[in-house]
C-alpha positions as CSV (number, residue, x, y, z in Angstrom):
1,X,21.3,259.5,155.3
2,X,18.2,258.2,153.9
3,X,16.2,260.8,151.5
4,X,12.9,260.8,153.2
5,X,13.0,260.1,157.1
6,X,9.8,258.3,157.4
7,X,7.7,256.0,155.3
8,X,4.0,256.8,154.9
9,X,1.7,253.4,155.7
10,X,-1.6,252.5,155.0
11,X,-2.4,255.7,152.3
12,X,-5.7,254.0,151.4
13,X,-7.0,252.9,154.9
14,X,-6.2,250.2,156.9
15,X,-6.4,246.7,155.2
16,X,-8.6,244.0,157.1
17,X,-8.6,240.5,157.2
18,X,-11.1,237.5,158.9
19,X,-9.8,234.3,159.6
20,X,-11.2,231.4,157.7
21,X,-9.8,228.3,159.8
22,X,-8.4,227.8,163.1
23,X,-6.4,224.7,164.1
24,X,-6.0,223.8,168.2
25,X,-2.9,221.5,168.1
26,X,-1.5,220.3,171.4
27,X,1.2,222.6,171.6
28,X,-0.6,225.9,169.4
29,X,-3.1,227.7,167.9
30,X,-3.2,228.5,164.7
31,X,-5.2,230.8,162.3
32,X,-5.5,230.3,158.9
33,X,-6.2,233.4,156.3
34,X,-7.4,233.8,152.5
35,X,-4.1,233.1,150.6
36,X,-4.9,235.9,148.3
37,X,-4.9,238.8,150.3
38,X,-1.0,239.1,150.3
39,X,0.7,238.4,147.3
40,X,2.7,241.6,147.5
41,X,5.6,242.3,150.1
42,X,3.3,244.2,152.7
43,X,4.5,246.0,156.2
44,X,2.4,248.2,157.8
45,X,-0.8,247.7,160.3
46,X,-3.8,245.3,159.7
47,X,-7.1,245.0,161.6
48,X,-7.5,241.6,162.4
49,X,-11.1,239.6,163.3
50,X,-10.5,236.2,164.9
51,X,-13.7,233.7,165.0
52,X,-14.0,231.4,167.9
53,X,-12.1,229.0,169.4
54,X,-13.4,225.7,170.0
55,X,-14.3,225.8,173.9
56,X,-11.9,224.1,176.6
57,X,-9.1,225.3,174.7
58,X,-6.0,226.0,176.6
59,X,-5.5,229.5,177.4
60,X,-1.2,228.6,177.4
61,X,-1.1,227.7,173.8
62,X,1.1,230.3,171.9
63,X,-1.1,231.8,168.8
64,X,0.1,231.7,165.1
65,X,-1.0,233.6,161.8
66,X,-0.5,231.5,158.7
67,X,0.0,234.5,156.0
68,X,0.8,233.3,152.8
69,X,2.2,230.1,153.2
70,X,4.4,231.5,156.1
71,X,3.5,230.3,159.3
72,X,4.4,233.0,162.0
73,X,4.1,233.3,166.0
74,X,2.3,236.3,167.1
75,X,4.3,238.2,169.5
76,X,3.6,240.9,172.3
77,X,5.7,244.3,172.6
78,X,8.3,242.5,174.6
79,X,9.0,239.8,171.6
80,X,7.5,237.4,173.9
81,X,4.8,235.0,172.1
82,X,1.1,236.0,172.6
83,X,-0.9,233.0,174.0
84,X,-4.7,232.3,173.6
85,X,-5.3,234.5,176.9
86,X,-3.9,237.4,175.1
87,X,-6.5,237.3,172.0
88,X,-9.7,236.8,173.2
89,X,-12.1,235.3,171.1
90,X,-14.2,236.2,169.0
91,X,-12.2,239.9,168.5
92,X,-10.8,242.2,166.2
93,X,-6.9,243.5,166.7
94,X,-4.6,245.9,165.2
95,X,-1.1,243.6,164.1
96,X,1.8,244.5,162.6
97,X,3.1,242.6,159.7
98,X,5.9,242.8,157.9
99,X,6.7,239.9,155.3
100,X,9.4,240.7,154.5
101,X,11.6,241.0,158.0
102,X,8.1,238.1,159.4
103,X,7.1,240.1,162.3
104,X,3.4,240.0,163.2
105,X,3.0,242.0,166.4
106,X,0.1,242.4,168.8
107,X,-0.1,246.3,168.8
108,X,-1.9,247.5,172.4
């Protein structure tokens, strides 16, 4: 049995972060963010801006975070992959991530 049933998150606030790049490749989307934000092994609940998307893109394409060098799919609730239509652009978003276990979950 673990000492402490629950871990506390996000003591100091929640963390933030803005895109700096996105890339629209023919089969996804994907956001780029400052490398330096997450040297350290993070989990716990981000607010998350998204700049535009280039108009015309494809509302199908599956949406990916690149966080720290690790390139991950976003994905719903369900585990399935969040698509363009799911994130509308420009926005702001409440994620989960978790480097350690990469899950980055579209919370709501």
């Amino acid at each position: 049995m673990a000492r402490f049933p629950y871990q506390y998150s996000n003591i100091n606030g929640l963390p933030r972060i803005k895109s700096r790049r996105v890339t629209v490749n023919a089969d996804t989307v994907d956001y780029g963010f400052n490398p330096d934000w997450d040297r350290n092994p993070f989990s716990g609940i981000l607010i998350v801006y998204l700049t535009d998307l280039p108009e015309g893109t494809t509302t199908t394409l599956p949406v990916r975070f690149n966080m720290a060098g690790n390139t991950l799919n976003i994905t719903l609730a369900g585990g399935t992959n969040a698509t363009v239509a799911d994130l509308p652009n420009p926005g702001v978003f409440l994620v989960f991530y978790d480097r350690i276990d990469n899950i980055l979950q579209l919370i709501g």
